[in-house]
C-alpha positions as CSV (number, residue, x, y, z in Angstrom):
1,X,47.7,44.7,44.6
2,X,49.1,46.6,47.9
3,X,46.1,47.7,50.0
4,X,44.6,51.3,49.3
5,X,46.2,50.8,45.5
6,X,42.4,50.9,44.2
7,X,41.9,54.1,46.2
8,X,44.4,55.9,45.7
9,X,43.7,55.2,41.4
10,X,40.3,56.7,42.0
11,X,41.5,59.4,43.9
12,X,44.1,60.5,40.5
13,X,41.2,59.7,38.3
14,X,38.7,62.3,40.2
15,X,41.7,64.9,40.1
16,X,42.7,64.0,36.6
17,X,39.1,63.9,35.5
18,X,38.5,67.2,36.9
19,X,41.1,68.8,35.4
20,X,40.4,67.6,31.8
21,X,37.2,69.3,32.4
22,X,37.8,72.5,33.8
23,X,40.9,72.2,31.0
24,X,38.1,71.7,28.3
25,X,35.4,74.0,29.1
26,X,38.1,76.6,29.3
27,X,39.0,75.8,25.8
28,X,35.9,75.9,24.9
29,X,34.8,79.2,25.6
30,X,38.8,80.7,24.8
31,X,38.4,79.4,20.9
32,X,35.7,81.1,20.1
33,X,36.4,84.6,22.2
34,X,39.8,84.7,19.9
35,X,38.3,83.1,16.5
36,X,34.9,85.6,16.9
37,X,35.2,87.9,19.6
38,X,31.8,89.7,18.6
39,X,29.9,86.1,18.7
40,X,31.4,85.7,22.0
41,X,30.5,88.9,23.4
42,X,27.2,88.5,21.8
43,X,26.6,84.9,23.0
44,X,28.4,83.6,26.0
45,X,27.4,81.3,27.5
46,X,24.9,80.4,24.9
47,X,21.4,78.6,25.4
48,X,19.6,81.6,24.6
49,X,21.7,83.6,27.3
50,X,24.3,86.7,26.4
51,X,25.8,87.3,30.1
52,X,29.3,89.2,28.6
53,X,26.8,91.0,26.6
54,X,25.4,92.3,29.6
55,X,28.7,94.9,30.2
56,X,28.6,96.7,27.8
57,X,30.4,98.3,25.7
58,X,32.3,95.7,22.9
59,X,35.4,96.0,23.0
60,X,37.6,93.3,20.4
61,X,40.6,93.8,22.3
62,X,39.6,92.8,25.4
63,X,37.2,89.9,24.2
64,X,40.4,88.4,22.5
65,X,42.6,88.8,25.9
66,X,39.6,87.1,27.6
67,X,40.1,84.7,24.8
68,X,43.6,84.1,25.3
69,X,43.1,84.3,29.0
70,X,41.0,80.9,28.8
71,X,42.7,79.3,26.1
72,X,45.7,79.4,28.5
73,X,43.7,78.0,31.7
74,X,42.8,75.2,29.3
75,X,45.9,74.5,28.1
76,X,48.0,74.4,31.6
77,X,44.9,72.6,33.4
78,X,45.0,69.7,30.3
79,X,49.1,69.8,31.0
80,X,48.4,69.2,34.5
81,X,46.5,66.2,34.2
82,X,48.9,65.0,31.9
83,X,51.7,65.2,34.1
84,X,49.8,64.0,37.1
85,X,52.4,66.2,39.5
86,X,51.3,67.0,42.4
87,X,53.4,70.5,42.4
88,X,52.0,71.1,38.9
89,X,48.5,70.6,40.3
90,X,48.7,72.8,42.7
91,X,50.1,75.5,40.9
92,X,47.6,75.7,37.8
93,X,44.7,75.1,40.1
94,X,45.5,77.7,42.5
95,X,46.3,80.4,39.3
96,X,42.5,79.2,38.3
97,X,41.0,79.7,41.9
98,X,42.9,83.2,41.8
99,X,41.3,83.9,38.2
100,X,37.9,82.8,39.2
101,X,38.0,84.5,42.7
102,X,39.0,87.9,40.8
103,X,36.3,87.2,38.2
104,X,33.4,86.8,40.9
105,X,34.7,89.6,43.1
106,X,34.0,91.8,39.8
107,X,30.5,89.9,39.2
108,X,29.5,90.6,42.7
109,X,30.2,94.2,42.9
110,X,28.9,94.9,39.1
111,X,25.7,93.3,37.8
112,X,25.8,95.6,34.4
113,X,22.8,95.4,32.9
114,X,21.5,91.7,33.7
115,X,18.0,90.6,34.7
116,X,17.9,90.5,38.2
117,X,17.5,85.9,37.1
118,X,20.2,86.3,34.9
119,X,22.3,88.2,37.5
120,X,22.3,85.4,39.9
121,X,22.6,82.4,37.4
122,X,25.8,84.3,36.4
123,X,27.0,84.6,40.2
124,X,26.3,81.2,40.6
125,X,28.2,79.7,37.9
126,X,30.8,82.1,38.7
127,X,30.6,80.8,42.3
128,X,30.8,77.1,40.9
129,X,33.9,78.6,39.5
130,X,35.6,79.1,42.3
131,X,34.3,76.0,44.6
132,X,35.4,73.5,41.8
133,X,39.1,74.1,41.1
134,X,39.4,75.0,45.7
135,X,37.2,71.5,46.0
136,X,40.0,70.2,43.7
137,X,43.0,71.5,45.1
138,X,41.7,70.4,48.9
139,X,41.5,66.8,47.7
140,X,44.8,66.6,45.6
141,X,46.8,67.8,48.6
142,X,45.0,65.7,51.0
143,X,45.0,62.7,48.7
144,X,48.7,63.1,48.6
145,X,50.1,64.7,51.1
């Protein structure tokens, strides 16, 4: 085994890792904004919290673009790990750092109707949002480079 062959494994399992979770999650909330847009709308995220609720009013279209929106992000971020390109990488994880930039830019200048705790758990796993998939793209294209 060449020197630095263990490190550089763990390094394309942290990346690969990360994005089959960010790939997943993604799924998982784009499945059930296309299959029940009203649930969604109702729900997200779930645990007893409706944050999408909180922008009112419904609107099916838009909850089944948000829908497709995500179900897309999954799908390129599991494609990425399954390629395990360093080009591919970069490109779906900076179009999700541009998604989730936009999406807390809106989040911090509207807080629709949210409890003021509610408010900044949102922001903060919005925030989360953006540091993961940058934190990501930092180490790939120093880990490779």
């Amino acid at each position: 085994m060449k020197a630095g062959t263990g490190n550089a494994r763990g390094r394309t399992v942290l990346i690969r890792g990360g994005l089959i979770l960010l790939g997943l999650l993604h799924l998982s909330w784009g499945v059930p904004a296309v299959l029940a847009p009203r649930w969604f709308f109702d729900n997200f995220p779930g645990f007893g919290l409706n944050w999408t609720a909180g922008y009112p009013p419904y609107n099916s279209h838009l909850m089944t673009d948000v829908g497709a929106a995500f179900l897309t992000l999954g799908a390129m971020l599991l494609a990425a790990a399954w390629l395990d390109d360093r080009r591919v990488t970069a490109v779906v994880l900076s179009g999700l750092l541009l998604f989730s930039t936009v999406h807390l830019g809106f989040h911090l200048a509207h807080g629709g109707t949210l409890t003021s705790a509610d408010l900044l758990a949102s922001r903060t796993v919005l925030l989360l949002g953006v540091i993961g998939p940058g934190a990501l793209l930092v180490l790939d294209h120093r880990w490779r480079a």
